[in-house]
Structures are given as structure tokens and as C-alpha cells.
PANU-74741 format. One record per atom (N, C-alpha, C): x, y, z; residue in one letter; atom name; residue number from 1; chain. Coordinates in Angstrom, 3 decimals. Example, Ala and Ser with C-alpha at 12.3 -4.5 7.8 and 13.67 -1.06 7.14 Angstrom:
<atom x="13.190" y="-5.690" z="7.800" res="A" atom="N" n="1" chain="A"/>
<atom x="12.300" y="-4.500" z="7.800" res="A" atom="CA" n="1" chain="A"/>
<atom x="13.200" y="-3.300" z="7.800" res="A" atom="C" n="1" chain="A"/>
<atom x="12.850" y="-2.250" z="7.080" res="S" atom="N" n="2" chain="A"/>
<atom x="13.670" y="-1.060" z="7.140" res="S" atom="CA" n="2" chain="A"/>
<atom x="12.900" y="0.030" z="7.870" res="S" atom="C" n="2" chain="A"/>
% end
This chain:
<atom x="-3.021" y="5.047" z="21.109" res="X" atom="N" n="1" chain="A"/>
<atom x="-2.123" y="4.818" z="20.011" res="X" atom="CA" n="1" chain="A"/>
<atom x="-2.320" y="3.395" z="19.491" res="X" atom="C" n="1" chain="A"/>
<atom x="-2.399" y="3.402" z="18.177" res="X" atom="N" n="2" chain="A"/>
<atom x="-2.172" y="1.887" z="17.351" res="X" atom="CA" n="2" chain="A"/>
<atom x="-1.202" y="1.975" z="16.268" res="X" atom="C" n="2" chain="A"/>
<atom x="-1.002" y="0.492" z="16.150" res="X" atom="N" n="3" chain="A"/>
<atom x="-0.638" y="0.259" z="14.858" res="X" atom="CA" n="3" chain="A"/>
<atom x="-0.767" y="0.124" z="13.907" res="X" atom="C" n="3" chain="A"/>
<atom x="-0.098" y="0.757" z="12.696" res="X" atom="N" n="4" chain="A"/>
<atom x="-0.964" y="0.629" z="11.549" res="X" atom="CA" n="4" chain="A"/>
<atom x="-0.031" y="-0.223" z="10.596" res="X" atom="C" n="4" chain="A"/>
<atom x="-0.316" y="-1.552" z="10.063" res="X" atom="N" n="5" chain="A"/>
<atom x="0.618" y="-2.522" z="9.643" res="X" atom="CA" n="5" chain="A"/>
<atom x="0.399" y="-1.998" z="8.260" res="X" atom="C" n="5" chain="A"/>
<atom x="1.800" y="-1.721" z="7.059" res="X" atom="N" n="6" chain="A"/>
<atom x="1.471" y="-2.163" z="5.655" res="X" atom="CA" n="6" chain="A"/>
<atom x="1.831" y="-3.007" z="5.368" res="X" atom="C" n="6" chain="A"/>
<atom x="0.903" y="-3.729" z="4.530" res="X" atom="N" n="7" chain="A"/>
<atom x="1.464" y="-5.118" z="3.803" res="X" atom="CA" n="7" chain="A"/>
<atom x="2.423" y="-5.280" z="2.427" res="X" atom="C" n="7" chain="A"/>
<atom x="3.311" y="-4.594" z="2.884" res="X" atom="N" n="8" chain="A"/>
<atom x="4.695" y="-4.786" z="1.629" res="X" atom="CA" n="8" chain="A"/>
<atom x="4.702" y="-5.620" z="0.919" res="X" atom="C" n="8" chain="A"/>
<atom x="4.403" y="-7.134" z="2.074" res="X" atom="N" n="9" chain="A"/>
<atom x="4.779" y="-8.111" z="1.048" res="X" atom="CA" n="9" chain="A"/>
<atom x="3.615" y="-8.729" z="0.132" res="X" atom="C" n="9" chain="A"/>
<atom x="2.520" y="-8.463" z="0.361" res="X" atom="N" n="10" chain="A"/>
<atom x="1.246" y="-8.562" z="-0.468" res="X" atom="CA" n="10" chain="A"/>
<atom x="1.744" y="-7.589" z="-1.825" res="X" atom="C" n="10" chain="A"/>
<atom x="2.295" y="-6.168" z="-1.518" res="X" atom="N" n="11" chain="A"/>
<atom x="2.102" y="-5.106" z="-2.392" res="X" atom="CA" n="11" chain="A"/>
<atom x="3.167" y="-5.962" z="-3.070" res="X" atom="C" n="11" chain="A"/>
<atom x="4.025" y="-6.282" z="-2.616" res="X" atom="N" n="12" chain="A"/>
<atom x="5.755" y="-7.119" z="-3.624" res="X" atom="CA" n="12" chain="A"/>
<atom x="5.102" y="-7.786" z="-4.514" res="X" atom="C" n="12" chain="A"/>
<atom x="4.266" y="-8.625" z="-3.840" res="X" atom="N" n="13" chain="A"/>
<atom x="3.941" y="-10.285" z="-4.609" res="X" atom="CA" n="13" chain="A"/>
<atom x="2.893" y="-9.675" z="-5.683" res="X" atom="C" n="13" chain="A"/>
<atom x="1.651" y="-8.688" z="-5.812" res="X" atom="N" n="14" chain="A"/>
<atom x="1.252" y="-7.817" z="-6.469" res="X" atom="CA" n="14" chain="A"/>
<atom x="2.241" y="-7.973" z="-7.742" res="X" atom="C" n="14" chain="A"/>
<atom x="2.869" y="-6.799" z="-7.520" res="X" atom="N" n="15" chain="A"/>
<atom x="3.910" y="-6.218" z="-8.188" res="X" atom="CA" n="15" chain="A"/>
<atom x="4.314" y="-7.383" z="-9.049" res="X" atom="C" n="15" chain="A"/>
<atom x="4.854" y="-8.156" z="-8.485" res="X" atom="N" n="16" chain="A"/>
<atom x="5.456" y="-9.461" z="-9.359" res="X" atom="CA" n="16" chain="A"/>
<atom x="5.031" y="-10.031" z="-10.383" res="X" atom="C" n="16" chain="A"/>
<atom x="3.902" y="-10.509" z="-10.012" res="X" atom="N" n="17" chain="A"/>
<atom x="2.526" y="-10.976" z="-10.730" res="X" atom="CA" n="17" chain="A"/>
<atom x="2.274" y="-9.929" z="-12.014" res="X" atom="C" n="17" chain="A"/>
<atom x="2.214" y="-8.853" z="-11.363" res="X" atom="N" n="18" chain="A"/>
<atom x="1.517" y="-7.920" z="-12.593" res="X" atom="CA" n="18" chain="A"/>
<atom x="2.604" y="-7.703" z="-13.818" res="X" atom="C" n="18" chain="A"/>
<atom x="3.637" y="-7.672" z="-13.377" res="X" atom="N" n="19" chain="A"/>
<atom x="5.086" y="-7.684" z="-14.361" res="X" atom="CA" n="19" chain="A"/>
<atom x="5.709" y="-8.783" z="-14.941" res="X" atom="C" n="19" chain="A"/>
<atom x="5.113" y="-9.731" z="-14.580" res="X" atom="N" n="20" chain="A"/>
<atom x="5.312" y="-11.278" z="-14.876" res="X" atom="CA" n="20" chain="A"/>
<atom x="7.087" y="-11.686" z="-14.541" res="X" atom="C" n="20" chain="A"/>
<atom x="7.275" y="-11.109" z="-13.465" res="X" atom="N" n="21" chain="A"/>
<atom x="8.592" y="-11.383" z="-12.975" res="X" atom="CA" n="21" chain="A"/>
<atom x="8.601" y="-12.425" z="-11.659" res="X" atom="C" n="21" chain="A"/>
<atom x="9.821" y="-13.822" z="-12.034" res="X" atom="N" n="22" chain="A"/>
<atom x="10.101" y="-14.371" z="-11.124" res="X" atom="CA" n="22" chain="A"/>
<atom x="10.695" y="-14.054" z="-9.957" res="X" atom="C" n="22" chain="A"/>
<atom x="10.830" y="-14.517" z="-8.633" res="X" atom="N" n="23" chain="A"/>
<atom x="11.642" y="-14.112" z="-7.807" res="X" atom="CA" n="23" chain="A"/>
<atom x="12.992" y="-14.279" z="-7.967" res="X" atom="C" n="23" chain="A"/>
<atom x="13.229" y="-14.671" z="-8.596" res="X" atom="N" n="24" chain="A"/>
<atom x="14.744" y="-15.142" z="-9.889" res="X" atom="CA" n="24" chain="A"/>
<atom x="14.935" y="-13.787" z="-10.107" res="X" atom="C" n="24" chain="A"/>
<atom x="14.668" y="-12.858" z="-11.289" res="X" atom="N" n="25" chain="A"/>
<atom x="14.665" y="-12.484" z="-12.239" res="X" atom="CA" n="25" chain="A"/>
<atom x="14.614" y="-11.027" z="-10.971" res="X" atom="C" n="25" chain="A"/>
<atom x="13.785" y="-10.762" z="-10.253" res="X" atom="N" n="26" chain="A"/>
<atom x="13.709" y="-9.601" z="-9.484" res="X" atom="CA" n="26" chain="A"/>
<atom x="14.951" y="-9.564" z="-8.131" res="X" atom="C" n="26" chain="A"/>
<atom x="14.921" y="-10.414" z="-8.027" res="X" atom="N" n="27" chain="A"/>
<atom x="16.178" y="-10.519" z="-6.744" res="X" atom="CA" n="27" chain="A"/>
<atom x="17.759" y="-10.004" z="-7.887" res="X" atom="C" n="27" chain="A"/>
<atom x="17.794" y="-10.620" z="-9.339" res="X" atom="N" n="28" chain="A"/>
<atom x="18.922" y="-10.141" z="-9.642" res="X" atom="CA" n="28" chain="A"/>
<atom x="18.947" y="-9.007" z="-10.087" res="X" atom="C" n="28" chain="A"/>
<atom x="17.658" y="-8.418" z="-10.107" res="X" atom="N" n="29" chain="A"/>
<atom x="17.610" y="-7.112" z="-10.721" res="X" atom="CA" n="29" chain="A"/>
<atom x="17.529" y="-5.868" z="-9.347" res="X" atom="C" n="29" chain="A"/>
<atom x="17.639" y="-6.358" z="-8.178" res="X" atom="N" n="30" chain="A"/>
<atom x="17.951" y="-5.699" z="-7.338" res="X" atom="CA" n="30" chain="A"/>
<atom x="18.975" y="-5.959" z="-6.146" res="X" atom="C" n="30" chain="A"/>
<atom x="20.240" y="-7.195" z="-6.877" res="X" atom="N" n="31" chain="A"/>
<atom x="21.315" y="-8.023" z="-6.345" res="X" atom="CA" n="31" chain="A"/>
<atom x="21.376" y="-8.355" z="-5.508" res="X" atom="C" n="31" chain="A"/>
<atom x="19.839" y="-9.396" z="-5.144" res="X" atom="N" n="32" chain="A"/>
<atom x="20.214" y="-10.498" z="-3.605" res="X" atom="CA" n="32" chain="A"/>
<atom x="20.077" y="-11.668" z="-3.933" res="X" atom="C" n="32" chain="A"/>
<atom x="20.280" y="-12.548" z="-3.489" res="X" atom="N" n="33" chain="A"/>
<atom x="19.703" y="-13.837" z="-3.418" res="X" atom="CA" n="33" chain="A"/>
<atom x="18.459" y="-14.348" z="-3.646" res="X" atom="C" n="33" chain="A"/>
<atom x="17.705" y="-14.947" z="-4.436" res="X" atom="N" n="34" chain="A"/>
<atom x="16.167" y="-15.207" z="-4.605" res="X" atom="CA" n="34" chain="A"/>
<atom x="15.920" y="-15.529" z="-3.465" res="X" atom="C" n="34" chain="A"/>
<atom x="16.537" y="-16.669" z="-2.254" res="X" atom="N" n="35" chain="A"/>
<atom x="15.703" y="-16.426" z="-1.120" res="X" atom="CA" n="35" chain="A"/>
<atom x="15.452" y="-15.096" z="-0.555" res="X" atom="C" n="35" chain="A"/>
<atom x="16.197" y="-14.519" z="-0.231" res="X" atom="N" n="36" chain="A"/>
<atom x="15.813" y="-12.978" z="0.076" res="X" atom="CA" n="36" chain="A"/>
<atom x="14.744" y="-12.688" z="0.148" res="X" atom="C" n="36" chain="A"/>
<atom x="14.488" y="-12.646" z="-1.482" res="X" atom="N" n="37" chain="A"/>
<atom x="12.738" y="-12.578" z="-2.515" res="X" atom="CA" n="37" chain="A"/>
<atom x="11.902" y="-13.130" z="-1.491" res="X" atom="C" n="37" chain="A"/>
<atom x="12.212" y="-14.572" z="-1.568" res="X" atom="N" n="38" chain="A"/>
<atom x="11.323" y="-15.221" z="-1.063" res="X" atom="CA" n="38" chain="A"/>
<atom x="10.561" y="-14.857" z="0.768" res="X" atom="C" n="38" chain="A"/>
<atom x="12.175" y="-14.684" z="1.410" res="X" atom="N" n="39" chain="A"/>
<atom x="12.083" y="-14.059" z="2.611" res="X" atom="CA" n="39" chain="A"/>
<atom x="10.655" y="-13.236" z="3.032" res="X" atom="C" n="39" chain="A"/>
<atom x="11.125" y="-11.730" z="2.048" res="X" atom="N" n="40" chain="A"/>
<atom x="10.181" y="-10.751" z="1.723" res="X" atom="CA" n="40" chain="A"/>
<atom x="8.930" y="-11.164" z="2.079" res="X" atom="C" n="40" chain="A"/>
<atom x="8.682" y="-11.693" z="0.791" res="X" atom="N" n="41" chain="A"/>
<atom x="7.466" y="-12.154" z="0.522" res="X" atom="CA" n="41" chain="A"/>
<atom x="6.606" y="-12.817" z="1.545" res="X" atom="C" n="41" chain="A"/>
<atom x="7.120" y="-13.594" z="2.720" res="X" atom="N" n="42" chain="A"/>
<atom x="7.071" y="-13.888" z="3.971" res="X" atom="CA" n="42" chain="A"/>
<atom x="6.835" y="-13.160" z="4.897" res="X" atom="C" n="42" chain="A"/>
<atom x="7.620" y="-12.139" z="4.616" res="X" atom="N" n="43" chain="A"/>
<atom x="7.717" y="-10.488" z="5.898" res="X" atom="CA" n="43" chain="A"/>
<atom x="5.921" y="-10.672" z="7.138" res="X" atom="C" n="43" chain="A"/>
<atom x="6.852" y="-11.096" z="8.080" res="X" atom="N" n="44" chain="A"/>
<atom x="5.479" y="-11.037" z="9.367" res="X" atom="CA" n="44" chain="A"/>
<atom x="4.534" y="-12.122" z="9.385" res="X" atom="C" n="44" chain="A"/>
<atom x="5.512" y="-13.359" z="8.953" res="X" atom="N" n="45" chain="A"/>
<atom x="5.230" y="-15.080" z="8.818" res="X" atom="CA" n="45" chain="A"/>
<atom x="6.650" y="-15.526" z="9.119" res="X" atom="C" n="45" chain="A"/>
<atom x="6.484" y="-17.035" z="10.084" res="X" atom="N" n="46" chain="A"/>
<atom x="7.686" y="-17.433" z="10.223" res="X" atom="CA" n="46" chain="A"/>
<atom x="8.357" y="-17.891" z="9.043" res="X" atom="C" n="46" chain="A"/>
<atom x="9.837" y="-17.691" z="9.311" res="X" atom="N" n="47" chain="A"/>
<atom x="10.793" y="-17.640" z="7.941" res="X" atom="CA" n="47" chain="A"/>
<atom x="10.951" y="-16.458" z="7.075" res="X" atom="C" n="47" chain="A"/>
<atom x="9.966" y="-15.157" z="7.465" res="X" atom="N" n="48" chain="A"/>
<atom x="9.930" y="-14.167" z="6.795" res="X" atom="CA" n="48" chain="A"/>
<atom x="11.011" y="-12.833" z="7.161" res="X" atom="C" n="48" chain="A"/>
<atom x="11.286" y="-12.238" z="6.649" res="X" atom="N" n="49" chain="A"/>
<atom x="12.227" y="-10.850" z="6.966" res="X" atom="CA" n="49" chain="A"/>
<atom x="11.405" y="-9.658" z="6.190" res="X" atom="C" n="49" chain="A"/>
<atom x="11.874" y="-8.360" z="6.755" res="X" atom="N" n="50" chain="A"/>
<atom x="11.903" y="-7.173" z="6.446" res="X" atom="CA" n="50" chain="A"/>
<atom x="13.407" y="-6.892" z="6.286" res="X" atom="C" n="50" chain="A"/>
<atom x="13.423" y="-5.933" z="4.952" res="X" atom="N" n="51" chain="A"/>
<atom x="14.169" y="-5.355" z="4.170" res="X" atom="CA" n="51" chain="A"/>
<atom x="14.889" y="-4.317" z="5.183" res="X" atom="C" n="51" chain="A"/>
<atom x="16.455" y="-4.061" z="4.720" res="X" atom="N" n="52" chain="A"/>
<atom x="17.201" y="-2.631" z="5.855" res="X" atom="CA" n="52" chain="A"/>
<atom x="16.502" y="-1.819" z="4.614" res="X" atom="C" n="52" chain="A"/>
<atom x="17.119" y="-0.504" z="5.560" res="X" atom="N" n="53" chain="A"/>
<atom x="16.737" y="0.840" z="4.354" res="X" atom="CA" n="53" chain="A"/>
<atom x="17.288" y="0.658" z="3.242" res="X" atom="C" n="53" chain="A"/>
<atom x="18.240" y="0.487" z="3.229" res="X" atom="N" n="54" chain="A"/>
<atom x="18.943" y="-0.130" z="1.615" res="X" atom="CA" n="54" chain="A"/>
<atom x="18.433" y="-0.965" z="0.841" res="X" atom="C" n="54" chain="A"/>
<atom x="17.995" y="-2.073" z="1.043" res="X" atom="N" n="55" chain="A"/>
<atom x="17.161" y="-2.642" z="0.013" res="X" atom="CA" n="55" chain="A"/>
<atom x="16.186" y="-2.486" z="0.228" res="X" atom="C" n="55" chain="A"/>
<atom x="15.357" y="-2.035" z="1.096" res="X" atom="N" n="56" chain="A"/>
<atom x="13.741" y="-0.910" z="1.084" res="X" atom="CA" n="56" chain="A"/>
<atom x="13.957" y="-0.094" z="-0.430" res="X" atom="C" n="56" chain="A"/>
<atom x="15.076" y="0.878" z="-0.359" res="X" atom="N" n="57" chain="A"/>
<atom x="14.988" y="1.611" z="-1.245" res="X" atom="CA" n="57" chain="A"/>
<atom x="15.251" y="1.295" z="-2.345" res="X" atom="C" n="57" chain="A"/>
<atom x="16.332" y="0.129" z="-2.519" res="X" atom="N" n="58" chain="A"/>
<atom x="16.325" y="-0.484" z="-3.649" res="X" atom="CA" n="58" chain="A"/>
<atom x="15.120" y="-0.906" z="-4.585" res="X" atom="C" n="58" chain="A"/>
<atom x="14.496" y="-1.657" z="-3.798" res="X" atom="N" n="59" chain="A"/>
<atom x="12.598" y="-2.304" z="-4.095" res="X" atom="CA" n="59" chain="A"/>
<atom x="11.886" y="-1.249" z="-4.769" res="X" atom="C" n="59" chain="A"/>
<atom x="12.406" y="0.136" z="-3.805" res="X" atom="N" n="60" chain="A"/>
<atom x="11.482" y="0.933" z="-4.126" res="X" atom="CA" n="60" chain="A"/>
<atom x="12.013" y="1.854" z="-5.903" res="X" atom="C" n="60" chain="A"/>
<atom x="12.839" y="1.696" z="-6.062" res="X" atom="N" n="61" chain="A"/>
<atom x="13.456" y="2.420" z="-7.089" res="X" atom="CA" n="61" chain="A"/>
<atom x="13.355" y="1.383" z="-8.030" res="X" atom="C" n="61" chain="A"/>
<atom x="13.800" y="0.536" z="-7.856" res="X" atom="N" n="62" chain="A"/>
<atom x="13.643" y="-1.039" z="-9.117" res="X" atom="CA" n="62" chain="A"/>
<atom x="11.825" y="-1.263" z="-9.554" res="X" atom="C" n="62" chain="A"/>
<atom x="10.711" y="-0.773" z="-8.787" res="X" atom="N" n="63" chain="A"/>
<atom x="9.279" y="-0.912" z="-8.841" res="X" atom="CA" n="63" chain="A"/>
<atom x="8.664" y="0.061" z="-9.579" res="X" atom="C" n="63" chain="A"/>
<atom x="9.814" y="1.692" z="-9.434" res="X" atom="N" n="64" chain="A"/>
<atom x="9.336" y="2.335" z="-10.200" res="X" atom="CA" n="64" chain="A"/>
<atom x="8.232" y="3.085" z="-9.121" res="X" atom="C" n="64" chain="A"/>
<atom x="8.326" y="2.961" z="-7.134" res="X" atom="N" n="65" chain="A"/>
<atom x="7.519" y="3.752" z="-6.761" res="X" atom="CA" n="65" chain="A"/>
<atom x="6.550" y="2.185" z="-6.150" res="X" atom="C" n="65" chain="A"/>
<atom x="6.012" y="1.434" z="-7.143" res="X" atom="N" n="66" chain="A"/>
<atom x="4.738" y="0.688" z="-6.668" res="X" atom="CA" n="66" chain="A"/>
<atom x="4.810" y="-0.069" z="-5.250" res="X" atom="C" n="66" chain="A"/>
<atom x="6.388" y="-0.190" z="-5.242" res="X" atom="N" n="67" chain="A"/>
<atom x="6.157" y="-1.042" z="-3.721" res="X" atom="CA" n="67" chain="A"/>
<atom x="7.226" y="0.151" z="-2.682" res="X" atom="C" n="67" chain="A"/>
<atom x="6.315" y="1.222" z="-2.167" res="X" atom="N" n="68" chain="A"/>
<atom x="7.106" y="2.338" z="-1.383" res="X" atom="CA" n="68" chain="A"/>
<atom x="7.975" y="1.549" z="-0.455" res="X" atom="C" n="68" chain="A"/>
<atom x="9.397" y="2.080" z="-0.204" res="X" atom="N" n="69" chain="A"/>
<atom x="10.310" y="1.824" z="0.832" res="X" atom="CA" n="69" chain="A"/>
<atom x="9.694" y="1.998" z="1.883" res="X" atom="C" n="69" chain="A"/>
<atom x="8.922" y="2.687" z="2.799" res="X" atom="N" n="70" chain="A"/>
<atom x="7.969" y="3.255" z="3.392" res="X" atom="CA" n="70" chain="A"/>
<atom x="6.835" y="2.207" z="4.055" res="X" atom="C" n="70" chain="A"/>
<atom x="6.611" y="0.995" z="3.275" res="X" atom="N" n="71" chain="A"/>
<atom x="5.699" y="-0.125" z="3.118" res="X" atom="CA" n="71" chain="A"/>
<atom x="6.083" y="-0.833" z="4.243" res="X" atom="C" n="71" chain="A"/>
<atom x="7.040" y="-0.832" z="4.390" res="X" atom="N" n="72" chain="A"/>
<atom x="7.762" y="-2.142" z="4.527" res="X" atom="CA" n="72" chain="A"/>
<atom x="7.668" y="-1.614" z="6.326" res="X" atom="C" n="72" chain="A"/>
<atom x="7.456" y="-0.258" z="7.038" res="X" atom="N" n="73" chain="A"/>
<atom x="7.424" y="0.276" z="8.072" res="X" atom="CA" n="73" chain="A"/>
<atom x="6.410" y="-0.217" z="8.661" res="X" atom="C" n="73" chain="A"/>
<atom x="6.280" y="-0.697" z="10.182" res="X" atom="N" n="74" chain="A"/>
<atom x="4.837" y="-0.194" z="10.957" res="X" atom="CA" n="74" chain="A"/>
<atom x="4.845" y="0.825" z="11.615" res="X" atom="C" n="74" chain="A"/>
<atom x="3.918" y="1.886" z="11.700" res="X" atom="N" n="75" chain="A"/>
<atom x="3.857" y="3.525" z="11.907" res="X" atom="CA" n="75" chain="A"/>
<atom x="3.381" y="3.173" z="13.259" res="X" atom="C" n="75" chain="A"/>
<atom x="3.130" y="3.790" z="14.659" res="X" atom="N" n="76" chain="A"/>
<atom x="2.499" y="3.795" z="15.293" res="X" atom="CA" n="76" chain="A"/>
<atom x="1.838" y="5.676" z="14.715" res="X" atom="C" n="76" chain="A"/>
<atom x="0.048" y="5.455" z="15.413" res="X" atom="N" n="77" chain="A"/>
<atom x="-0.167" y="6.346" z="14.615" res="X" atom="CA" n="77" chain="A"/>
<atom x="-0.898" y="6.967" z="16.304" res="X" atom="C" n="77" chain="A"/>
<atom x="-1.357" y="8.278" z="16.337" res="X" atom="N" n="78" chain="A"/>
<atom x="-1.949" y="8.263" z="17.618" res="X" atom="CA" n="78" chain="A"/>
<atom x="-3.535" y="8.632" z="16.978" res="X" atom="C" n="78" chain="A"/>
<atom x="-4.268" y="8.393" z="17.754" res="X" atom="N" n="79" chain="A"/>
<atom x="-5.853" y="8.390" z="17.568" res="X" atom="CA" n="79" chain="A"/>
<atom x="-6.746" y="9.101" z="18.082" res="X" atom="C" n="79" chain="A"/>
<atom x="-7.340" y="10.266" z="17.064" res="X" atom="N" n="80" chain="A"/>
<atom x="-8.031" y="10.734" z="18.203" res="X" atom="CA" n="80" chain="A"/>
<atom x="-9.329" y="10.627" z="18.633" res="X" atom="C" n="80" chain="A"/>
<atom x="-9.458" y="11.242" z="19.692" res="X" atom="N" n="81" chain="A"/>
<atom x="-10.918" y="11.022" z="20.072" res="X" atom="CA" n="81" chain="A"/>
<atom x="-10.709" y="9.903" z="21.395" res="X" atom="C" n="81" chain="A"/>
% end
């Protein structure tokens, strides 16, 4: 068995960039705090957080899909062979 890491917060910061949205402007459009944003964006670096299911899904509904709630998971996956 391994892990299979997604990088949410690569896919976030993506996302951001491509929409030309600040972490300002996206934190109020999904009602947290810009650090929060910033947090995120950190996710699996010190100072960083992962999202509860609630604002997983928030992200994921405010993106329109591009940054899956789902992302933000590490799966253990089993392997075969």
C-alpha cells in the first residue's frame, strides 16, 4: 500500500492565477479570512492547513469543479503486483 498525495494547493494557486483572483477577493467569496487562503495554499508546509469538508466543498463549488473537494484528501491506494 502507498500513498497517493494530491496537490490541492498547487491546483488552488493554479486556479487563482488563471482567474486573476486575489486571496482577498477568493477567501470573501467563499467567507474566511484571507489567511485561511493563505493557510491553504501552504497545505503540507509549515504554517499550512487542510480545509474540513465544509470548506473542501465550498472551494469546490466556488471553482466551479477545478479545485475537487476530493484534492485536498491523501488516498491510501493498494498496489498490485
Amino acid at each position: 500500500m502507498h500513498i497517493v498525495h494530491y496537490p490541492a494547493m498547487s491546483i488552488l494557486s493554479s486556479y487563482l492565477a488563471r482567474e486573476g483572483l486575489t486571496q482577498r477577493e477568493f477567501a470573501t467569496r467563499i467567507g474566511v479570512d484571507q489567511s485561511i487562503v493563505s493557510r491553504l495554499l501552504k497545505s503540507g508546509q509549515p504554517g499550512g492547513t487542510k480545509p474540513g469538508l465544509p470548506l473542501a466543498i465550498r472551494i469546490e463549488r466556488e471553482t466551479g469543479g477545478a479545485v475537487p473537494a476530493a484534492s485536498w484528501v491523501e488516498m491510501q491506494v493498494d498496489k498490485a503486483g
